[in-house]
C-alpha positions as CSV (number, residue, x, y, z in Angstrom):
1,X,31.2,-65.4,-42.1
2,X,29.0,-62.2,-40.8
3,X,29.7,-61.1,-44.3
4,X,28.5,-64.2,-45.9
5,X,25.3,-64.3,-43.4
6,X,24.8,-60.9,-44.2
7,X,25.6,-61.5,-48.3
8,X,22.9,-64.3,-48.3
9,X,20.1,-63.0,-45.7
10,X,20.5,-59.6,-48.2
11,X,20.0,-61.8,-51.7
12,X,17.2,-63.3,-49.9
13,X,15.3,-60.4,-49.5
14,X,16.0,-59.1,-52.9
15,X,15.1,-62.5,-54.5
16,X,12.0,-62.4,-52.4
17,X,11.1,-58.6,-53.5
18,X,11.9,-59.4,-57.0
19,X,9.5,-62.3,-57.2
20,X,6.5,-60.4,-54.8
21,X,6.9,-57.6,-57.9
22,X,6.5,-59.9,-61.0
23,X,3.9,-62.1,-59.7
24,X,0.7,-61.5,-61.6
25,X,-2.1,-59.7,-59.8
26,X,-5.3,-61.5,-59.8
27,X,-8.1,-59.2,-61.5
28,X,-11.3,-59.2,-59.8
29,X,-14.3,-61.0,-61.2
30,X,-15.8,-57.6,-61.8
31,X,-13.1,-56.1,-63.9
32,X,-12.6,-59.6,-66.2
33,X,-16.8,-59.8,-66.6
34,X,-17.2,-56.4,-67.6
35,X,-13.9,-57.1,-70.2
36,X,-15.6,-59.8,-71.0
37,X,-19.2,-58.6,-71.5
38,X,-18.6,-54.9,-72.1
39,X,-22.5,-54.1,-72.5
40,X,-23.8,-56.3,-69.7
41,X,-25.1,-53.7,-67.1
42,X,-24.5,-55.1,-63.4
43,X,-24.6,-53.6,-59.9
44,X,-23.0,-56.8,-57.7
45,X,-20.8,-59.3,-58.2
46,X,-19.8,-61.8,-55.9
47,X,-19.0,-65.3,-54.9
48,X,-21.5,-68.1,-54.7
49,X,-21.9,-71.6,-52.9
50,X,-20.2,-72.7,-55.3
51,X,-16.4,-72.6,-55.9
52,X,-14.9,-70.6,-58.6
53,X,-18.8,-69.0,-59.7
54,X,-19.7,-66.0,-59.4
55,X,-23.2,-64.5,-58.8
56,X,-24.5,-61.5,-60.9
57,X,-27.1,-58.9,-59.8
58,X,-28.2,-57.2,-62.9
59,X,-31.3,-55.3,-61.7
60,X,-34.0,-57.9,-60.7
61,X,-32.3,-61.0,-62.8
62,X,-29.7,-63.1,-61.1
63,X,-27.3,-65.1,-62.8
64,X,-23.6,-66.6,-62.6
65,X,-20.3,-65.7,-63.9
66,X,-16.8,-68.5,-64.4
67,X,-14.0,-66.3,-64.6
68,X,-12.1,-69.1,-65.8
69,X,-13.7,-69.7,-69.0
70,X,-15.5,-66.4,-68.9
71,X,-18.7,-68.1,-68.9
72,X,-22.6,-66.6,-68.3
73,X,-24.9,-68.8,-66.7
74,X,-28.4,-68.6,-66.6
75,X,-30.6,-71.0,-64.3
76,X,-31.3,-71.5,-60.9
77,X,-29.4,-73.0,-58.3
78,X,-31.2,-76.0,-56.1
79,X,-30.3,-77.4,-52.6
80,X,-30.6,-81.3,-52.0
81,X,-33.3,-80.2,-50.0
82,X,-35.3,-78.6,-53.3
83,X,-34.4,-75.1,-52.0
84,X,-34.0,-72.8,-54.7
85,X,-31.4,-70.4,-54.1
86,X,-31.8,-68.7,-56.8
87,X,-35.6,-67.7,-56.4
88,X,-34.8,-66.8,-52.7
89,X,-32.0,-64.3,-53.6
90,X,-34.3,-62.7,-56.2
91,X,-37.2,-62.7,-53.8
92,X,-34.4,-60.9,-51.6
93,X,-33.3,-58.1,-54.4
94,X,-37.4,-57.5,-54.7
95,X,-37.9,-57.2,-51.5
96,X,-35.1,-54.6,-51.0
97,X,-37.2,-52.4,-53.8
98,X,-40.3,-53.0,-51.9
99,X,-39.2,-50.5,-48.8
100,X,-38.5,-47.7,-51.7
101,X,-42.4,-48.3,-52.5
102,X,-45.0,-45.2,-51.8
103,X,-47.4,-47.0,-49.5
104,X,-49.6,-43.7,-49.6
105,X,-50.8,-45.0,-53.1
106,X,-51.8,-48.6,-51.9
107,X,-55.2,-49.3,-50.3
108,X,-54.9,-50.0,-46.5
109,X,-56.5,-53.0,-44.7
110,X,-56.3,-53.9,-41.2
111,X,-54.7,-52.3,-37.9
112,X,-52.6,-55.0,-36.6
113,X,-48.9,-54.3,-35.8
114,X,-47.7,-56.6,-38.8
115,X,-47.4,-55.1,-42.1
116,X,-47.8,-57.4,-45.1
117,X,-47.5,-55.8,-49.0
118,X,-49.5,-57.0,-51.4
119,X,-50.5,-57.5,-55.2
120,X,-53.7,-58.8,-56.0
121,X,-56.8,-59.3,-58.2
122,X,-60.0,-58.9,-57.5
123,X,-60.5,-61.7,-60.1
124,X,-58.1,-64.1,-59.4
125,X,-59.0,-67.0,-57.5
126,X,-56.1,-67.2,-55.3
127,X,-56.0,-64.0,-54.3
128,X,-59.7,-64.4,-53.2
129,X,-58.5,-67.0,-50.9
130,X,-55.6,-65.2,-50.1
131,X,-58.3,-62.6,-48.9
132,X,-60.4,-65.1,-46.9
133,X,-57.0,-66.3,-45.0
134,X,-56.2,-62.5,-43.8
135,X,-59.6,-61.0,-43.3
136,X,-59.3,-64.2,-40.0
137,X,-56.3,-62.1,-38.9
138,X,-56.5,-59.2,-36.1
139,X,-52.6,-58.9,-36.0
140,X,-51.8,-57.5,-39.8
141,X,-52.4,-54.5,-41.8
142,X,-52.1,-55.1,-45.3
143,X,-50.8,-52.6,-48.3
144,X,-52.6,-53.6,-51.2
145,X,-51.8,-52.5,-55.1
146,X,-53.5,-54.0,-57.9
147,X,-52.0,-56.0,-60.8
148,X,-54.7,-57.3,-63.2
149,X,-51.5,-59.7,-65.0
150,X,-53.7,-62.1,-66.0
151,X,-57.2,-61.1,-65.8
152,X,-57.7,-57.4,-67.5
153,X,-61.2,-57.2,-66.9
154,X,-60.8,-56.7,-63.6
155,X,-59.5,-53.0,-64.1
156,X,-63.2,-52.3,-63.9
157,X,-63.2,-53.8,-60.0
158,X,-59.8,-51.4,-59.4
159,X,-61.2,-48.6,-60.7
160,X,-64.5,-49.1,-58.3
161,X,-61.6,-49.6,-55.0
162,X,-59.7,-46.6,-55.9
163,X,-62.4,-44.1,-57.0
164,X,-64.5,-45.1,-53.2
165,X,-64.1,-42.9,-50.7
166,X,-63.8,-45.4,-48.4
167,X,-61.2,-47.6,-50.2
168,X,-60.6,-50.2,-47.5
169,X,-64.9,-50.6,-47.9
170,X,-65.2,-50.9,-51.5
171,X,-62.0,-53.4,-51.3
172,X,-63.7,-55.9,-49.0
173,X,-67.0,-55.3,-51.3
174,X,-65.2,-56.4,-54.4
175,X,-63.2,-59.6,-52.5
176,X,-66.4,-60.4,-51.0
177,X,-68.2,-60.8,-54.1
178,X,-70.5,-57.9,-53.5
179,X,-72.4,-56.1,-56.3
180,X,-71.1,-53.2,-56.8
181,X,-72.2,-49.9,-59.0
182,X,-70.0,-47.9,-61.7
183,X,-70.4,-44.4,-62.2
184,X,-72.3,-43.9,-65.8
185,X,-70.1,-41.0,-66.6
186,X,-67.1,-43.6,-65.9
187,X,-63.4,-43.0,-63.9
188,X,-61.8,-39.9,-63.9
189,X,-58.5,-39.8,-65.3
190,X,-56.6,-39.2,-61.7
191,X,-58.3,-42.7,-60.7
192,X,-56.9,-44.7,-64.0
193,X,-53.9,-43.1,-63.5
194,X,-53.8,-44.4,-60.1
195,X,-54.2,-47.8,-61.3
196,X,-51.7,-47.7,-64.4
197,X,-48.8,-46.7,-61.1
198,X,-50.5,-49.7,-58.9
199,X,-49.1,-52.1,-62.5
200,X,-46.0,-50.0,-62.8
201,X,-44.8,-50.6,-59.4
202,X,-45.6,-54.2,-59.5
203,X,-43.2,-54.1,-62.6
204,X,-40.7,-52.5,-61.0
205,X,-40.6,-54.8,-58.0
206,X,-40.5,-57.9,-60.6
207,X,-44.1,-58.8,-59.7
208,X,-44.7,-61.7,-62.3
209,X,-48.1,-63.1,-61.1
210,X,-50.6,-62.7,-58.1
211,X,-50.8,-62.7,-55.1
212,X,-47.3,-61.9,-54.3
213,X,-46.7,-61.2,-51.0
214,X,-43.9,-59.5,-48.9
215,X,-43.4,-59.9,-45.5
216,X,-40.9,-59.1,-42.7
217,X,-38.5,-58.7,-45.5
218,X,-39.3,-61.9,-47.9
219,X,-41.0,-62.1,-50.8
220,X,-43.9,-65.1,-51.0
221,X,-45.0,-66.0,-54.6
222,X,-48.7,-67.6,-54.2
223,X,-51.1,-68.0,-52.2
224,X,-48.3,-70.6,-49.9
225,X,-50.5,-70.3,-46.6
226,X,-47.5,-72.1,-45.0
227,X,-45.0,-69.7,-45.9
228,X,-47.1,-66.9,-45.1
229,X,-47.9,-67.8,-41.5
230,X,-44.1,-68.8,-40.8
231,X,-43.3,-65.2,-41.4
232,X,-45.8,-63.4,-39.7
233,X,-45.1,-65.8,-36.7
234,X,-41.5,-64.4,-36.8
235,X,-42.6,-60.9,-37.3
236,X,-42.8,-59.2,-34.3
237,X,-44.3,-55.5,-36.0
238,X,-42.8,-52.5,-35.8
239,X,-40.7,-51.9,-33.1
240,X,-42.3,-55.0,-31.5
241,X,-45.2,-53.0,-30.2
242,X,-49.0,-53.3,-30.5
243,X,-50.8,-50.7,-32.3
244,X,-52.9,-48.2,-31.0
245,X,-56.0,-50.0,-32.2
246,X,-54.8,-53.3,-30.8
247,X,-54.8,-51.8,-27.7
248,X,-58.3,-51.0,-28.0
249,X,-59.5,-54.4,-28.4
């Protein structure tokens, strides 16, 4: 009977270890999408909301993967609510890339212990009101580079802010509506070259229209006043302390 016991508890376990080594392994969604799309470059992959999809970072684009069928697909993802997940996990990568940016290069406005990054136009409309909402505000300082998307005549304008000495002047001179005076002999070369890196890093931070905004780590596409003060409300600045100048006031 021990012998039995002993016969059938050993079969078990043989049985059991003979079935554990032929069971399939699952491949990860990684390993099937990039057999299934061998030229698709990606740098995340992982699960949704969603059961059985997949979402796909490929530098600033995000889209979803079905192992199943080893489907792509591109669109956004909404909420009941009209909360597009999509857009917010974008405005997330974006953001990530903002940190990277050289904030030496951007003209600086304001001394208030909030930081907001932004791209602007001097001759867009909504970032002129964009401009009248902060200019109200003692508690930011605001990072500014220039991306003329829609209005190219307004390199003149960005060329007149980044050749001033005084850059933070000659930026509230141009949002002001102020008349301003170009050089006859023009820009120098240094100062349009300075512009050109102001479009290339809005580029490279998926800047697709103005103002674009990024605060305490979100990205705000328009001139969404509502958005905007939500975030700075919940921004307590660096390190949660005033700034020197604050504490002059």
């Amino acid at each position: 009977m021990i012998r039995k016991i002993c016969g059938v508890y050993i079969a078990c376990v043989l049985i059991s270890g003979c079935a554990a080594h032929t069971a399939p392994e699952l491949e990860k969604p990684e390993k099937t999408l990039h057999k299934a799309f061998p030229t698709l470059p990606f740098e995340s992959v992982k699960e949704s909301e969603i059961k059985g999809l997949y979402e796909v970072v490929s530098g600033l684009n995000v889209f979803y993967y079905y192992p199943e069928k080893e489907y792509l697909i591109f669109g956004d993802i909404f909420t009941s609510s009209g909360k597009n997940l999509t857009a917010e996990r974008k405005g997330g990568i974006a953001a990530g890339l903002v940190k990277t940016l050289p904030l030496d290069k951007a003209v600086k406005t304001g001394y208030g212990k909030k930081v907001v990054i932004e791209f602007t136009d001097p001759d867009c409309p909504f970032c002129k009101k964009a401009y009248d909402f902060f200019k109200t505000r003692s508690d930011v300082t605001i990072y500014s580079f220039f991306a003329p998307l829609a209005h190219p005549a307004a390199i003149s304008k960005i060329y007149f802010i980044l050749n001033a000495e005084d850059k933070a002047k000659a930026y509230h001179e141009v949002f002001e509506g102020k008349s301003i005076v170009q050089p006859k002999e023009g820009y120098s070369n240094t100062v349009k070259k300075l512009a050109r890196e102001h479009m290339a890093l809005a580029r490279s931070v998926g800047v697709s229209g103005t103002p674009t905004f990024f605060i305490n780590g979100k990205q705000v596409e328009g001139a969404d006043f509502k958005q905007i003060e939500n975030l700075l409300e919940n921004d307590p600045g660096k390190d949660g302390k005033k700034s020197e100048k604050d504490d002059l006031k």
